[in-house]
C-alpha positions, -999 to +999 in steps of 0.1 A: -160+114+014-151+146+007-131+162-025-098+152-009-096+121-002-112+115-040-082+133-058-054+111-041-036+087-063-044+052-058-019+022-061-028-015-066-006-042-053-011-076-062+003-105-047+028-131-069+028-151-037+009-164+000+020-145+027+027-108+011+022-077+042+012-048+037+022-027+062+008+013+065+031+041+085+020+069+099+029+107+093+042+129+120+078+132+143+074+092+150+068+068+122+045+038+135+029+011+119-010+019+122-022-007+094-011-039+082-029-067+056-015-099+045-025-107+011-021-144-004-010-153-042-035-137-065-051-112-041-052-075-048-053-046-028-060-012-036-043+016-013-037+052-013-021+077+009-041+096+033-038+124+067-026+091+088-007+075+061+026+086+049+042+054+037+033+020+027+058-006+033+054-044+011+071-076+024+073-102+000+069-109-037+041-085-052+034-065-081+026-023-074+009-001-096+006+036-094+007+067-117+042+066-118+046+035-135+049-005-123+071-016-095+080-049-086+088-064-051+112-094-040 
């Protein structure tokens, strides 16, 4: 792991119900999903953006932590 990847801001999502996706684009001219998890009530998942990911889209109810403060999906 090199210096990089260890000063990239994290974010935790936890999910407030069964069935939450977690769906990772990718940088570049074409945005394509290239990563998706499904997460069930109470699971957590900790993410952060790197060279292949550019975005992180969340479908369903969930709970998103990052440096910027707490976010909340419906």
């Amino acid at each position: 792991m090199d210096n990089s990847t260890l000063n990239r801001d994290f974010i935790v999502i936890k999910a407030l119900e069964d069935g939450v996706n977690v769906i990772g684009l990718t940088r570049g001219t074409d945005t394509k999903f290239h990563h998706t998890e499904k997460l069930d009530k109470g699971e957590i998942m900790i993410a952060q953006f790197t060279e292949h990911t550019s975005a992180v889209k969340i479908r369903g109810k969930a709970v998103l932590q990052t440096s910027h403060g707490e976010l909340s999906s419906e």
